[in-house]
C-alpha positions in Angstrom: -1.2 33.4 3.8 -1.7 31.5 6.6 -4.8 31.5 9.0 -3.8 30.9 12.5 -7.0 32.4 13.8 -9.4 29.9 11.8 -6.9 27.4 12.2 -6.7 27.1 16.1 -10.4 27.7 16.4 -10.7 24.9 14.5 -8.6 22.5 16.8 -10.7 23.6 19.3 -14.0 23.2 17.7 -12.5 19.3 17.2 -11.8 18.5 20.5 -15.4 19.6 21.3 -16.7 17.6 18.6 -15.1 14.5 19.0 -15.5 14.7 23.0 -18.8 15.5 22.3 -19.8 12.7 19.5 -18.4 9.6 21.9 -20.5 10.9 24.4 -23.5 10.7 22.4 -22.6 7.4 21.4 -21.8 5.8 24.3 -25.5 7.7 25.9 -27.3 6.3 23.2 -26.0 2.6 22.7 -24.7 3.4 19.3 -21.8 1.8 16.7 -18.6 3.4 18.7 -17.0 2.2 14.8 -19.8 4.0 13.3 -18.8 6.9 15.4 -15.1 6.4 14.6 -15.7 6.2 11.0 -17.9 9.2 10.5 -15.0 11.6 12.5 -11.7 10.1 10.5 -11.6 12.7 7.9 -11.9 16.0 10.0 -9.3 13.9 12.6 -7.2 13.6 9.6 -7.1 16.9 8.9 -6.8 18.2 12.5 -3.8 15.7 12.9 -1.9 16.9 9.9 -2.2 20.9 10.1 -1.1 20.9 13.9 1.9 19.0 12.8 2.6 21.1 10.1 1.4 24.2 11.5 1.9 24.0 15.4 4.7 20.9 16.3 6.9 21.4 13.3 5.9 25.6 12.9 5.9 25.5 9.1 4.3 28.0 6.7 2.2 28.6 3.8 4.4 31.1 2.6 7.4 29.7 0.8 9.7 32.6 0.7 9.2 32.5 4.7 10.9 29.0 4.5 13.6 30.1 2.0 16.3 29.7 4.1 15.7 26.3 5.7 15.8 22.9 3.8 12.8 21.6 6.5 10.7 24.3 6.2 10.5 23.8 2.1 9.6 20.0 3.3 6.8 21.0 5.2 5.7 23.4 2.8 5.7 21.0 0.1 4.2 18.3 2.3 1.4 20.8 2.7 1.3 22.1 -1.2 1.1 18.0 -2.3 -1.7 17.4 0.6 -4.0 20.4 0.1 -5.8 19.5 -2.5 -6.0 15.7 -1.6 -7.7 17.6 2.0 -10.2 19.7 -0.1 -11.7 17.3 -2.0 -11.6 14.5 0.7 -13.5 17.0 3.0 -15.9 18.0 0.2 -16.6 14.2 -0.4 -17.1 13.6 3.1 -19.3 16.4 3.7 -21.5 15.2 1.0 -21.7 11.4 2.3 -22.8 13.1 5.7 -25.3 15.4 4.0 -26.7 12.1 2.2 -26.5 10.1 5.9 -28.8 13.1 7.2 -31.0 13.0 5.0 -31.4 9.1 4.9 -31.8 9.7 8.9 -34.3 11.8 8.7 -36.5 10.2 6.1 -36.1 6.7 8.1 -37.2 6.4 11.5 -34.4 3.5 12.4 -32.1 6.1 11.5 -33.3 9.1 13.2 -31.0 8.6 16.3 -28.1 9.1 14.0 -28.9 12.5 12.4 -26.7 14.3 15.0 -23.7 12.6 14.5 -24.6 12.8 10.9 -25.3 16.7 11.4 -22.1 17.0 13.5 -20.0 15.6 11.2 -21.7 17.7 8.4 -20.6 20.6 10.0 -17.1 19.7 10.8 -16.5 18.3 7.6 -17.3 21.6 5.9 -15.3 23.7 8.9 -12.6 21.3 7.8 -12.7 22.7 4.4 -12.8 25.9 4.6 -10.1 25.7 7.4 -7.7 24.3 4.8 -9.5 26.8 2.3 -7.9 29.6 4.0 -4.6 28.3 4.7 -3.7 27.7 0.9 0.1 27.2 -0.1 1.2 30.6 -1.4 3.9 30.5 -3.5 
């Protein structure tokens, strides 16, 4: 069943973050591709539920798209990408937990353990996010 609630705090947790992690970079005189780079996944899966979910108003329940040949589309296009999201979100989660703890055992490093952090934490809110809204048949 779907998770609106999770969902849209979510979104909102993402414009925060990503607001939030070019500010740091640009403060500190870091990598704005760095920065890009470590935000793509969570983007990527902010991007694609609010198009499923909010622009095109599909489900997670197929017998609530039944009736209509586009919402079977964008339940299927969200059956064939949620497991491609889960384990892209674990993996990236576990390159950033990896990237925080190579920041805080170097000391060249140490100015990117909160974007490391951040994206920890958004990466794993990202999965759980797209946890909760599984395809139900």
């Amino acid at each position: 069943m779907e998770n609106r609630t999770i969902f849209l705090a979510y979104l909102v947790v993402w414009g925060v973050y990503v607001v939030a992690l070019y500010a740091y970079s640009v403060i500190r005189k870091k990598s704005l591709f760095v920065t890009t780079i470590s935000h793509i996944v969570p983007t990527a899966v902010a991007l694609e539920m609010a198009y499923i979910f909010l622009i095109c108003r599909g489900s997670t329940i197929r017998q609530l798209v039944a009736g209509s040949e586009r919402g079977i589309d964008l339940w299927s296009l969200w059956v064939n990408s949620w497991g491609w999201i889960l384990l892209g979100t674990l993996i990236w989660a576990l390159a950033h937990l990896v990237w925080l703890i190579v920041a805080g055992i170097r000391a060249k490093a140490r100015t990117w353990a909160p974007v490391a952090a951040a994206g920890l934490a958004m990466a794993t809110f990202a999965f759980f996010t797209a946890a909760l809204n599984f395809p139900d048949a």
